[in-house]
N, CA and C atoms as an extended XYZ file, in Angstrom:
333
Properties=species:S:1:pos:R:3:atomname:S:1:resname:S:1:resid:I:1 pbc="F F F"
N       172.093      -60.759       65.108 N   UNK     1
C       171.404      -60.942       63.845 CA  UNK     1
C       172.252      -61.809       62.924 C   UNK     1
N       171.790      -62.973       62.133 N   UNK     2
C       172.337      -63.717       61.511 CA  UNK     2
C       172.045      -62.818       59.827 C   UNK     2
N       173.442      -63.144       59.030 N   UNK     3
C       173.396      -62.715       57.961 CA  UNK     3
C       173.927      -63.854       57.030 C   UNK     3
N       173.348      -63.896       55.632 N   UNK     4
C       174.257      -65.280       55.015 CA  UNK     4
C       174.140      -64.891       53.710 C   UNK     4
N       175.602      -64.863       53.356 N   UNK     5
C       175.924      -65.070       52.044 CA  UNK     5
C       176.651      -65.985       51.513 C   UNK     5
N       177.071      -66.185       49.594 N   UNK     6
C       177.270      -66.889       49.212 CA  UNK     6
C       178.572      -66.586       48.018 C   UNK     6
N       178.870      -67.610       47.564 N   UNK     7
C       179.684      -67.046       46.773 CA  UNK     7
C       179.977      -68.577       45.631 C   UNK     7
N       180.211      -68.843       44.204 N   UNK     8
C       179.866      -69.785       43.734 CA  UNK     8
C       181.047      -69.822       42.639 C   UNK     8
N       182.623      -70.757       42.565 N   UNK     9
C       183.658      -70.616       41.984 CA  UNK     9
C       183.474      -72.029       41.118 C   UNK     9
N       183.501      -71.597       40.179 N   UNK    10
C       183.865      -72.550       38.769 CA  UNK    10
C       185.023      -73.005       39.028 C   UNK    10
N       185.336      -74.218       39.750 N   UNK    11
C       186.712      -74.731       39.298 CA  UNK    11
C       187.597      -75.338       38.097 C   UNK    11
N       186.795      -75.798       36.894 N   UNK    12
C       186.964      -76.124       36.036 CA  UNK    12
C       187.581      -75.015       35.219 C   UNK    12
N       186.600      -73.744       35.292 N   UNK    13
C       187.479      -72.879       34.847 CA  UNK    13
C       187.842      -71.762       35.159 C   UNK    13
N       187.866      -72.265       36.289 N   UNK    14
C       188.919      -71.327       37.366 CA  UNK    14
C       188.622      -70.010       37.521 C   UNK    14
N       187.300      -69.460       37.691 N   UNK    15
C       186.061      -68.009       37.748 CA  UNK    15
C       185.438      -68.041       38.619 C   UNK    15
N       184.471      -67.057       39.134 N   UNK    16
C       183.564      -67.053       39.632 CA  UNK    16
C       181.975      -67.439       38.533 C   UNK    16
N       181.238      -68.521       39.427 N   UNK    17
C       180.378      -68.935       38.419 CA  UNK    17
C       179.086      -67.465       38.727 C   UNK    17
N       178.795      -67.027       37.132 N   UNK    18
C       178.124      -65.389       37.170 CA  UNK    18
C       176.766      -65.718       36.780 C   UNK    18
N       175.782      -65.278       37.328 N   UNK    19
C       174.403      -65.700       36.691 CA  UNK    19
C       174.002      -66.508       37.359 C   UNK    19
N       173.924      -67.236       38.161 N   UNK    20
C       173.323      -68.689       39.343 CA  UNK    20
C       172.281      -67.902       39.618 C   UNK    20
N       171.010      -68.112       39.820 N   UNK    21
C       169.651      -68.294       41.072 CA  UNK    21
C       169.825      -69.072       42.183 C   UNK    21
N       170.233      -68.217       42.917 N   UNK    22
C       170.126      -69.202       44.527 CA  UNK    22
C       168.994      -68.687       45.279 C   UNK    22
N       168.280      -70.060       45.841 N   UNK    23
C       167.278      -69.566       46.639 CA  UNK    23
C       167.634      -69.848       48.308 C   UNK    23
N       167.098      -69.221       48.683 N   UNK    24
C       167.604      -69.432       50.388 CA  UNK    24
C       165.832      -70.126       51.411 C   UNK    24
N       165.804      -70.988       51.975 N   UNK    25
C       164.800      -71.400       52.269 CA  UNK    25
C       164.840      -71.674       54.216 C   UNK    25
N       164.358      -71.562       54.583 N   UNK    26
C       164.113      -71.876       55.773 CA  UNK    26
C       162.997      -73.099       56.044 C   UNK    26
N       163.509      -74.104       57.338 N   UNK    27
C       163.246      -75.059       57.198 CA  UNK    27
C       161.785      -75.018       58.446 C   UNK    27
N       160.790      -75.500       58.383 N   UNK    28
C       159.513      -74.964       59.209 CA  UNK    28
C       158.784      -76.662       59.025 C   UNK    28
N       157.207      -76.346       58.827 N   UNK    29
C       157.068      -77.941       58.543 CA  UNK    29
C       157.307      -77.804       57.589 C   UNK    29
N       157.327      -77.147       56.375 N   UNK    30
C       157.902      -77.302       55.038 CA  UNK    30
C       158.832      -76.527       54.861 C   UNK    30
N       159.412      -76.612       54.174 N   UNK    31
C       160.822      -75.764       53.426 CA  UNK    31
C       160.052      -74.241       53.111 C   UNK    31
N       159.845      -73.261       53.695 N   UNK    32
C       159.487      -71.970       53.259 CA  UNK    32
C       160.759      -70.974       52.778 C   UNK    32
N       160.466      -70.947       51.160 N   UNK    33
C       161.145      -69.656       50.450 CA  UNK    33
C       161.415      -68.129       51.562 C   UNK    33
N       162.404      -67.812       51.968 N   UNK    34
C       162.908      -66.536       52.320 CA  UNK    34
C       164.052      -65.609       51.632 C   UNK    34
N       164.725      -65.838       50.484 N   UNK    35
C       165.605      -64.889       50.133 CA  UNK    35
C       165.694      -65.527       48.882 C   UNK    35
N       166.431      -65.191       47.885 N   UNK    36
C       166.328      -65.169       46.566 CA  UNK    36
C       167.672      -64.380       45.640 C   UNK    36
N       168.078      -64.359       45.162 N   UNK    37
C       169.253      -63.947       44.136 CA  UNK    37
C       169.990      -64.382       43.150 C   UNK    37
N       170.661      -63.645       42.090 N   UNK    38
C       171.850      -64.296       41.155 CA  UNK    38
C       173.103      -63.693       41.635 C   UNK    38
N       173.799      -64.223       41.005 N   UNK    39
C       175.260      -64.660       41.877 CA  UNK    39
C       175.672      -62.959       40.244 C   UNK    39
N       176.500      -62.296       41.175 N   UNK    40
C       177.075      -61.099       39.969 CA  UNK    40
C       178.513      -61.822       39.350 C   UNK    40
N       179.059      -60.655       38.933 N   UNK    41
C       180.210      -60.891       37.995 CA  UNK    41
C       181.738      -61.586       38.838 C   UNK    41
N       181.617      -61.710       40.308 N   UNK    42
C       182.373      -61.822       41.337 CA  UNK    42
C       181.717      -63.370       41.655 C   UNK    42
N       180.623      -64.131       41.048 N   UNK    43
C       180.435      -64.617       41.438 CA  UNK    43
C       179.529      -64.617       43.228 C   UNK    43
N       179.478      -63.842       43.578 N   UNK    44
C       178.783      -63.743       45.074 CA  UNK    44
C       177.264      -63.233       44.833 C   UNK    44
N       176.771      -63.225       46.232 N   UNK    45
C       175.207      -62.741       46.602 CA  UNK    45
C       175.372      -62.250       47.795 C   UNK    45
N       175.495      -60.608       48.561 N   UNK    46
C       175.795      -60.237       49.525 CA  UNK    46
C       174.507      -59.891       50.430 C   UNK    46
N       173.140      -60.099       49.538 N   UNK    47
C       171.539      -59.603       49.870 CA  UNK    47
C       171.224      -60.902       49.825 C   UNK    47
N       170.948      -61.901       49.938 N   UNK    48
C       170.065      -62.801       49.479 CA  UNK    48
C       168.843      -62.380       50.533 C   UNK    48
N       168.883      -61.436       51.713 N   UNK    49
C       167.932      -61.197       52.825 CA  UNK    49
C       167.858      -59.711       52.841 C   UNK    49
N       166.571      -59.008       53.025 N   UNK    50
C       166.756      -57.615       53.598 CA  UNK    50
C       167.469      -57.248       54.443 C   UNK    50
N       168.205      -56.259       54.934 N   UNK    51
C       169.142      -55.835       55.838 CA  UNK    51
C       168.515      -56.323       57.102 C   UNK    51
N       167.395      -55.480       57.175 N   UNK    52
C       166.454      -55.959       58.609 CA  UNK    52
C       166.294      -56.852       59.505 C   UNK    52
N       166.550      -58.186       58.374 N   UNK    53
C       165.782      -59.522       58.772 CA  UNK    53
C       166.785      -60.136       59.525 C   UNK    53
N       166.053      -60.617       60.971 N   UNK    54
C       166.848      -61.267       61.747 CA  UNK    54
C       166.460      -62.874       61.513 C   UNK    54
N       167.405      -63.677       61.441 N   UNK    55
C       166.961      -65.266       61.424 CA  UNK    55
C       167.480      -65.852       62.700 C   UNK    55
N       166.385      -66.728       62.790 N   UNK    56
C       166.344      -67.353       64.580 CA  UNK    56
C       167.194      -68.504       63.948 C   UNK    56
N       167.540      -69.326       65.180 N   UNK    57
C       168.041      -70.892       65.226 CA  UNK    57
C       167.668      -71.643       64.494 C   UNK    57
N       168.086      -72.096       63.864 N   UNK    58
C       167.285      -73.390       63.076 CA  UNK    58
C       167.499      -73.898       61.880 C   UNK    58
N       167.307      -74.523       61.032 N   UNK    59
C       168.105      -75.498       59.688 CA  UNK    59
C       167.635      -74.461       58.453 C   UNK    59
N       168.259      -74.927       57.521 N   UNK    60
C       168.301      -73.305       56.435 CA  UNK    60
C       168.711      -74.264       55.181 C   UNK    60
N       168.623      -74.024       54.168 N   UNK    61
C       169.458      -74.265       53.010 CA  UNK    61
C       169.079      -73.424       51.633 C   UNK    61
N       170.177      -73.598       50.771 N   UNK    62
C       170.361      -72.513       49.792 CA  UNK    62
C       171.023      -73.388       48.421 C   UNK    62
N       169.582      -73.132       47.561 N   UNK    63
C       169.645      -74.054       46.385 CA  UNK    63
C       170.205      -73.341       45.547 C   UNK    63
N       171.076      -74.088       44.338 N   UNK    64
C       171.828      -73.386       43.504 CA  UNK    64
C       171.513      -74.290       42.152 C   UNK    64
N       171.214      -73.167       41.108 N   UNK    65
C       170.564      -73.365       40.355 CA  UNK    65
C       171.611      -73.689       39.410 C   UNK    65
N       172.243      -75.214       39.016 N   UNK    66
C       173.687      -74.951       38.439 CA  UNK    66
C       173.350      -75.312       36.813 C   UNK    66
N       172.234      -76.061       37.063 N   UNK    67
C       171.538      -76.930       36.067 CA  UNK    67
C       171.684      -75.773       34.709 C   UNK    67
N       171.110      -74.902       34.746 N   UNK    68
C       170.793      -73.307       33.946 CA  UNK    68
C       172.139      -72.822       33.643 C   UNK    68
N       173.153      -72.959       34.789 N   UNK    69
C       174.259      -72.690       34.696 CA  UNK    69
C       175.259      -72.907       33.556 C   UNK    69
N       175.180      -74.313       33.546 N   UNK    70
C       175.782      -75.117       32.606 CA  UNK    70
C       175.321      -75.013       30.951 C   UNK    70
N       174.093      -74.605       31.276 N   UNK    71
C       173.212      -74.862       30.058 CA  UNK    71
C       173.344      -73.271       28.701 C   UNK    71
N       173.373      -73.118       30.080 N   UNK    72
C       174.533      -71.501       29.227 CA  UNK    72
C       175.856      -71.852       28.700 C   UNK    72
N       176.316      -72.098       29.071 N   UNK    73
C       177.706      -72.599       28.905 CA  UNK    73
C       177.595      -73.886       28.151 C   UNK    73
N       176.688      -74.179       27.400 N   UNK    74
C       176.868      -75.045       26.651 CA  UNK    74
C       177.568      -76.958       27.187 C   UNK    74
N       177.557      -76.847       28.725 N   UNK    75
C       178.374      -77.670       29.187 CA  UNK    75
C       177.154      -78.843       29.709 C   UNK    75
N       177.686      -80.253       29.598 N   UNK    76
C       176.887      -81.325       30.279 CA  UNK    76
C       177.144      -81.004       31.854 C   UNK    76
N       176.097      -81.687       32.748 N   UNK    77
C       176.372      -81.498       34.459 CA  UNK    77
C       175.597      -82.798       34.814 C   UNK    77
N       176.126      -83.359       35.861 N   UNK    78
C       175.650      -84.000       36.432 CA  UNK    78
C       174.261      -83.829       37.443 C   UNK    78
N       174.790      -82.341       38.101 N   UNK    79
C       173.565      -81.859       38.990 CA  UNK    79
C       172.966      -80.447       38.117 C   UNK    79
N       171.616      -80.991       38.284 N   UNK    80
C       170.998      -79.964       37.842 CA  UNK    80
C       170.847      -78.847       38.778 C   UNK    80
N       170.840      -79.116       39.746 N   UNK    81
C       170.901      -78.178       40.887 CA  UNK    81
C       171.525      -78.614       42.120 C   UNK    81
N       172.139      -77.830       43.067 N   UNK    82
C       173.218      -77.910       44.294 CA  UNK    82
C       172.163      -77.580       45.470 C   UNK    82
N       171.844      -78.399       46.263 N   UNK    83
C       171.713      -77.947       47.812 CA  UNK    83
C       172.273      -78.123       49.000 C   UNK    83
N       172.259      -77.275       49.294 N   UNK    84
C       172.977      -77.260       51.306 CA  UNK    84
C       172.618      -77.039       51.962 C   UNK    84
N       172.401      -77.808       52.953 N   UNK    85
C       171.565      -77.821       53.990 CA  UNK    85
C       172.609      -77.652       55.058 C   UNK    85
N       172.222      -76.518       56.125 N   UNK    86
C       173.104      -76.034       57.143 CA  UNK    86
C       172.577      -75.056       58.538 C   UNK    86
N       172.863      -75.274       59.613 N   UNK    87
C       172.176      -75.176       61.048 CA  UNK    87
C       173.060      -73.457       61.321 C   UNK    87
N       171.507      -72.908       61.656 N   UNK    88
C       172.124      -71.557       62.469 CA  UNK    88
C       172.419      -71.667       63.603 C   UNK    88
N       172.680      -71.684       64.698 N   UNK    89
C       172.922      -71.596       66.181 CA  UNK    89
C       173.096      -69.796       66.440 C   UNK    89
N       174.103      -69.132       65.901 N   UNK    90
C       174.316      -68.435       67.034 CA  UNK    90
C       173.876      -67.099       66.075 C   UNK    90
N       173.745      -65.667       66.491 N   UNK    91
C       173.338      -64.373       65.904 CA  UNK    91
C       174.609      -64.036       64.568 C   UNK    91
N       175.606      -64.989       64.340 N   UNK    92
C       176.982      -64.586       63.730 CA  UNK    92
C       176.392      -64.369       62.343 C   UNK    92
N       177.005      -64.176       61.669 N   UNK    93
C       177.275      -64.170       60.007 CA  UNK    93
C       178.090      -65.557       59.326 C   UNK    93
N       176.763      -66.165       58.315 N   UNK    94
C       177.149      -66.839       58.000 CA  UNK    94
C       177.451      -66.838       56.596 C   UNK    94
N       178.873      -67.857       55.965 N   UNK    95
C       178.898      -67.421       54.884 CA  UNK    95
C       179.132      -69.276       54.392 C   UNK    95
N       178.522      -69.011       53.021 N   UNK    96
C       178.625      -70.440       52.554 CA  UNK    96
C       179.133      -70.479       51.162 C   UNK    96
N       180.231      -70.818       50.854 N   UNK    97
C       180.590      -71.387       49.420 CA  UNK    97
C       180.216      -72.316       48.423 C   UNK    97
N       180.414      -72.317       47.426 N   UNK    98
C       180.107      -73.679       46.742 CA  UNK    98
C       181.416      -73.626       46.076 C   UNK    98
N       182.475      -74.680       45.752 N   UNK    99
C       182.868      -74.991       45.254 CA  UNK    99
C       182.481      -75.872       43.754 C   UNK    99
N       182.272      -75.674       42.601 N   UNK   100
C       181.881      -76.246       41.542 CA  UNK   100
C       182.188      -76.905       40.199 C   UNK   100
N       182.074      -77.883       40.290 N   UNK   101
C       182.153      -78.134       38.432 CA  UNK   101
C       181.232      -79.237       37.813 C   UNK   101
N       181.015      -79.809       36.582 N   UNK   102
C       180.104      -80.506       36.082 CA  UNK   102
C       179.641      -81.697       36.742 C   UNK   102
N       180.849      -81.992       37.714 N   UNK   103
C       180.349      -83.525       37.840 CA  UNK   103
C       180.853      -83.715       39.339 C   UNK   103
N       181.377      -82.446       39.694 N   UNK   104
C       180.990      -82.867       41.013 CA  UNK   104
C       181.328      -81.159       42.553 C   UNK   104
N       181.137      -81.204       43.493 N   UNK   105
C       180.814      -80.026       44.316 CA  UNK   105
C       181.233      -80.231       45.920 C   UNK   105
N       181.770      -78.957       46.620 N   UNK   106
C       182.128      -79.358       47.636 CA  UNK   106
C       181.681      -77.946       48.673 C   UNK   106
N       181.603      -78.107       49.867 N   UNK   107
C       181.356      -76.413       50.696 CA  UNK   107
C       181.811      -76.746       51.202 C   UNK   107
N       182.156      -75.638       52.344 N   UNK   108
C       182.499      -75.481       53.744 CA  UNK   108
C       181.945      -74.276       54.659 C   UNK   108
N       182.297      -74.038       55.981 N   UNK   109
C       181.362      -73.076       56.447 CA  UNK   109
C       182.570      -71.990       56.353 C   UNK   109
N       182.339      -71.141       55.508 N   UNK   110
C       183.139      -69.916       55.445 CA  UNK   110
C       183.468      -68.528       56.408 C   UNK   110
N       183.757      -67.576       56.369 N   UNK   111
C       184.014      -66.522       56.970 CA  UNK   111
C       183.534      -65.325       56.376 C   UNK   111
């Protein structure tokens, strides 16, 4: 069973970014909505899926709502919103970061 979470660090100022909407989508002929969350005080989302739900093979991505983010924070951004687009292959646990700040963003495939 594949599981995926997230986790979303303000580098600018050096936190976990708290409050994000990330949506999690699965890729079909269209992009279909499957999971949904805000990022807590740690910055993370450990549910974005029911426990249950198994996800098959196949392309995925998980939009981050940074645009709102910023806008709280009173801060200009370049992206109004972050996406990543990223391939399941195997039953593992996947975990995805965002690295963040106004003007610019980085991931990797985490642990």
């Amino acid at each position: 069973m594949s599981t995926i979470t997230t986790h979303i660090l303000d580098t600018t100022r050096g936190k976990p970014a708290e409050s994000v909407n990330v949506i999690l989508y699965q890729q079909q002929r269209e992009w279909l909505e499957i999971g949904r969350g805000i990022t807590n005080s740690d910055g993370r989302i450990m549910d974005l899926l029911a426990k249950e739900t198994v996800l098959p093979t196949g392309v995925y991505k998980l939009r981050f709502e940074t645009g709102a983010y910023y806008e709280l924070l009173n801060v200009v951004t370049f992206y109004p919103f972050v996406e990543i687009t990223f391939a399941i292959t195997t039953g593992e646990h996947y975990h995805v970061p965002l690295l963040l700040n106004p003007f610019g963003y980085s991931t990797y495939r985490g642990s």
